[in-house]
N, C-alpha and C positions, 0 to 999 in steps of 0.2 A: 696758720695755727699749727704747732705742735701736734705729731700724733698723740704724743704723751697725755697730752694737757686733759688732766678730769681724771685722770687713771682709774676713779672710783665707777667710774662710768664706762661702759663696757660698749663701743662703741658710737653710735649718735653724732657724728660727727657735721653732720647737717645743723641738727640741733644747736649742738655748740657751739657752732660760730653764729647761730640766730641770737643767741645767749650774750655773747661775749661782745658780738657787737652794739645788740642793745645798754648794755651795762658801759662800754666804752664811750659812746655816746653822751651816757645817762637819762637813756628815755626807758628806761623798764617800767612797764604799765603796772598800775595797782592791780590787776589780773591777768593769772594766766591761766588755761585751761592746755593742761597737757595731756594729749590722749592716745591711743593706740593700742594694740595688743596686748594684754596681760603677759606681764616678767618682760619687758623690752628696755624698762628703766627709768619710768616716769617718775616716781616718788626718789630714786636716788639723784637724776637729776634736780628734781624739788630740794634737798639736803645737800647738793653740789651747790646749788646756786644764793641757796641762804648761806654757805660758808662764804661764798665772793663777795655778798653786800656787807659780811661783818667782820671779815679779816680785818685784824687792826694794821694788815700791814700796807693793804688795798691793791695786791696787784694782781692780775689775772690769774693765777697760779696759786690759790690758798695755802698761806704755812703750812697751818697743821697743827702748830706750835702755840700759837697765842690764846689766850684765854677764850676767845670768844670762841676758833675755828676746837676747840678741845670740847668745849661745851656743847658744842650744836654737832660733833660729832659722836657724843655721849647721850646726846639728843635731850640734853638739859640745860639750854639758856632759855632764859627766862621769856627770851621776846624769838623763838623759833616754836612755835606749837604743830603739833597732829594731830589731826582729827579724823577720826575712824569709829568706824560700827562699836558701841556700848552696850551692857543690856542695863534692861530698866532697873534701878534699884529700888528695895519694896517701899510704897508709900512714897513717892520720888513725885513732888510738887515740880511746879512751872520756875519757880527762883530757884529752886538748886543748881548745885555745879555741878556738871556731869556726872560725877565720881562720886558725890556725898551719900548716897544712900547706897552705896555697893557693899557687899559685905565684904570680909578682910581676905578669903578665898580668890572672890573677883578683883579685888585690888593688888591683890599678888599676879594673877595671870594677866593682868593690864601692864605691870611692870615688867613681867617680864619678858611678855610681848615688843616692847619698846625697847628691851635690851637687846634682846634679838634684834629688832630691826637696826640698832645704833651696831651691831656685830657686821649682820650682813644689810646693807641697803636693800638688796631684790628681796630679803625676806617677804611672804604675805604676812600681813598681821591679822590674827583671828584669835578671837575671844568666845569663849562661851557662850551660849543666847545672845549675842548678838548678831545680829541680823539688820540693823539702819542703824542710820548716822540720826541720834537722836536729837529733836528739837534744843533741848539745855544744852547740848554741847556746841550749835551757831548761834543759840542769842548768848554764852559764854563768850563768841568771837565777837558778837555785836559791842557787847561790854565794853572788851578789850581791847575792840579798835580805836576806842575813843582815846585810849591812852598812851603817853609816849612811850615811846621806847626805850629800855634804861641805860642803853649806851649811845645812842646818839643817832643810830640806823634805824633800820623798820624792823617793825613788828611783822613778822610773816605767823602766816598759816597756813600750814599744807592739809588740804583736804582730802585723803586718801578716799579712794571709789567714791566718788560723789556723787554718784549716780545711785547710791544707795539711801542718800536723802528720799523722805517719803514729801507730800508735796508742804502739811505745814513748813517742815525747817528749809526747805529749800524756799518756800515765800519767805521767808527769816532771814537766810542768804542773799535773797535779792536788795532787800531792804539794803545790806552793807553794799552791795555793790551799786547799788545806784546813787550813793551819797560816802563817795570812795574816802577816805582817807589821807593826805600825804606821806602823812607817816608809816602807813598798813598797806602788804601786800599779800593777797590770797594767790595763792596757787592749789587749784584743783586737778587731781589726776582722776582719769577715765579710761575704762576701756569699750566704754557702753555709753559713748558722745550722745547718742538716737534717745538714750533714757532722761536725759537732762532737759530742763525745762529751756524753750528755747531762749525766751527773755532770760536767764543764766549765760548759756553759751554767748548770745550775740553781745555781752558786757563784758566778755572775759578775750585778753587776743589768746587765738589759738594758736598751737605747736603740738603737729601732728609728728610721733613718734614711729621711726622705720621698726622694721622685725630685723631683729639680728644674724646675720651671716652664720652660717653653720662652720664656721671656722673662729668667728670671732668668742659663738660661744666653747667649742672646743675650747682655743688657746685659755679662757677663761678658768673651765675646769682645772686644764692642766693648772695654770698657772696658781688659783685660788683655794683649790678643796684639793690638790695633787692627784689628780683624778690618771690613770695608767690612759696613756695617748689611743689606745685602740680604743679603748673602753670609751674614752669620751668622744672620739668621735662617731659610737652610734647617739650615744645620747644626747649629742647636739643634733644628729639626724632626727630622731624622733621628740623633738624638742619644738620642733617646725619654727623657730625667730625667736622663742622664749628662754631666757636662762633662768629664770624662775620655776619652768617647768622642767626644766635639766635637771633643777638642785629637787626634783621634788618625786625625780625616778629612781625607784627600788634598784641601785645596783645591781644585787644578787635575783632580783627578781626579771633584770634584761640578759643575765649572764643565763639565768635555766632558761629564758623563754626562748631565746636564741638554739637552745640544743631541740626543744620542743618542736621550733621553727622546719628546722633538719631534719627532725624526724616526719613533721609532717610532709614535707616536698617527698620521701620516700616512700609514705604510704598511698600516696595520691599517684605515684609511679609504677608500684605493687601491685602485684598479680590478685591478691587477696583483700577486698572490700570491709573486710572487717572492722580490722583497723582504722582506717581512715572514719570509718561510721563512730566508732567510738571515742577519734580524737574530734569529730566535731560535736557531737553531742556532749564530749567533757567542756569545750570551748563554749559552746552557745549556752550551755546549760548554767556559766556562771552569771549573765544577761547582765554581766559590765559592758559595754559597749567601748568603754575607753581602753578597756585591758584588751577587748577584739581587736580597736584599733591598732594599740601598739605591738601588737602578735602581726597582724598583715602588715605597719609599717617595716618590722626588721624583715617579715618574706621578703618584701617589694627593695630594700636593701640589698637583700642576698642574691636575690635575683638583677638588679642592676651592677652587683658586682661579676657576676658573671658574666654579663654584654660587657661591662668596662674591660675585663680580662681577654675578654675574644677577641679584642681590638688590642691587646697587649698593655690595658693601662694599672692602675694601684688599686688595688680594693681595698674597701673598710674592712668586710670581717678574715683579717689576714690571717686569725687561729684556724681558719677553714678553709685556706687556699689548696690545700688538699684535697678536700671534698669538692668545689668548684671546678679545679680542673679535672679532677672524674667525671664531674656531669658534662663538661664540654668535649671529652673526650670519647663519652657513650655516648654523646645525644646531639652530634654536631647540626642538626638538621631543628633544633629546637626554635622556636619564634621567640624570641626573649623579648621583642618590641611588643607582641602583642601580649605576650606572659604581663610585662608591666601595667602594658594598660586597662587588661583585664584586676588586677590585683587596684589597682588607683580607683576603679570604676566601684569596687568591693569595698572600697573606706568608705567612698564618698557615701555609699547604700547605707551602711555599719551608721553612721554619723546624721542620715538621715531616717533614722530610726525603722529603718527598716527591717523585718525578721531576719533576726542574726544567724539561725540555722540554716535557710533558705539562701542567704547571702553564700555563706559558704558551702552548703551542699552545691548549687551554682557553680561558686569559685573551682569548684573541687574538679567538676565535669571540663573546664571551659583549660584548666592549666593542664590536664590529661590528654587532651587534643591539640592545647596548643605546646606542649614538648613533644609527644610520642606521634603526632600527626593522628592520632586514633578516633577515626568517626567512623 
């Protein structure tokens, strides 16, 4: 298989030949439950592989061009549906169609929610109060699955986070899966396999989703948003396999934290305590846990680009190969091995909700001994 092949798909290559062979064959099951990390690619696979059963032209390789593959990438053919979190509209009975009691505010941010998503496939899509995959919008699939399809293929439906089903509509979801269709194929994407009910899972075949290479989503950036190659390659660093959460990090907000980063390895160096007490106090005091994270993920960066550099290799933050060889040139005796591991040991704390001030007051003692040898 082409590395080319799916270009809309960033990676997955595992995947896609699970795909391409079952479709070659022609044994694609009326279910799939696609799962794995959040932003890896689930639902744009889902939107890759409804273009391949309705290309009018049928070959592994979707036009692009014909009617059907225009539509379903506009995410408007009539037999490709999405199903995601709603909120309830007022007075909204048990026969309504999802949509009918929404007011005309919620019907615009559903549009244009779905335009985004037909923009960028990893978009998430979120709507206002919603919060689950409301029952009317699976017995809406029950409906529909009864019916053909109006070009001659299946009816697909992609069930974005399915795991957001509460347990009525997900007993509503089972119903269709256990009296499948020929015509109808659901695919369900997860990233939260454990929340699903397991009679769901064990009906559905699985394809479990890898996390994406820190290069693959680099090249991505560059390639897709023109994202500057330095730049994206922290953000594929702190992105941990997700391009979804690449596209979802503050540019300008990883460029200051980076110089914040800097300043703190200095004051942690400093003679003078001050400082350091009042950069972690501004830090913990904002008690985001994910903003901590990504403050120690670019240290622990910085700090591996200096063990990479002392071995003579390429670092990511190359605007501060200046600064890097200073510290390796004052502080040759520094433990950079145990600097990292003490910093990895600090996420993991950070992320297990641990006291964020303590965390880092901690960190703060543990990298002052372990560069300056200082006990």
């Amino acid at each position: 298989m082409s590395k080319t092949l799916w270009p809309d798909v960033i990676g997955q290559h595992r995947v896609k030949e699970i795909l391409l062979s079952a479709w070659h064959a022609r044994r694609l099951p009326h279910a799939y439950l696609f799962y794995g990390d959040e932003g890896v690619g689930k639902s744009a696979m889902a939107m890759q592989l409804a273009r391949l059963i309705h290309c009018e032209r049928g070959e592994e390789e979707p036009c692009g061009m014909c009617d059907s593959c225009v539509k379903i990438r506009a995410l408007r053919h009539p037999d490709v549906k999405l199903v995601f979190a709603l909120p309830v509209g007022k007075n909204e009975i048990s026969d309504d169609s999802p949509t009918a009691k929404l007011s005309d505010s919620e019907i615009n941010a559903v549009r244009e929610q779905i335009a985004l998503k037909a923009a960028n496939p990893y978009h998430r899509i979120t709507v206002p109060r919603a919060t689950v995959i409301k029952i009317n919008s699976i017995r809406e699939i029950r409906r529909e699955s009864t019916l053909s399809a109006s070009g001659g293929a299946k009816k697909i439906f992609i069930v974005l986070n399915a795991d957001e089903m509460l347990d009525p509509a997900a007993n509503t979801l089972l119903k269709t899966l256990e009296e499948p269709s020929l015509h109808t194929m659901l695919i369900l994407t997860t990233s939260h396999r454990d929340a699903l009910l397991p009679t769901i899972v064990s009906r559905c075949q699985q394809v479990r989703f890898d996390q994406l290479t820190g290069e693959q989503i680099q090249d991505a950036l560059v390639r897709r948003r023109d994202v500057d190659s330095e730049q994206a390659r922290i953000l594929a660093r702190l992105a941990n396999g997700s391009y979804t959460r690449a596209l979802d990090l503050d540019r300008e907000e990883i460029t200051s934290m980076r110089r914040e980063v800097l300043a703190f390895i200095r004051q942690v160096l400093g003679k003078n305590t001050v400082p350091l007490a009042e950069a972690v106090e501004k830090l913990s005091g904002t008690r985001d846990r994910d903003l901590v994270v990504r403050f120690l993920t670019l240290m622990l960066v910085w700090f591996r680009d200096a063990l990479v550099l002392s071995h003579g290799g390429d670092v990511i933050n190359v605007d501060q190969s200046e600064e890097l060889t200073s510290f390796l040139a004052k502080l040759p005796d520094a433990d950079l091995v145990q600097v990292i591991g003490n910093i990895e040991k600090a996420i993991s704390l950070v992320e297990r909700n641990v006291y964020i001030q303590l965390v880092l007051l901690q960190l703060s003692v543990q990298l002052r001994q372990n560069i300056l040898n200082d006990r």
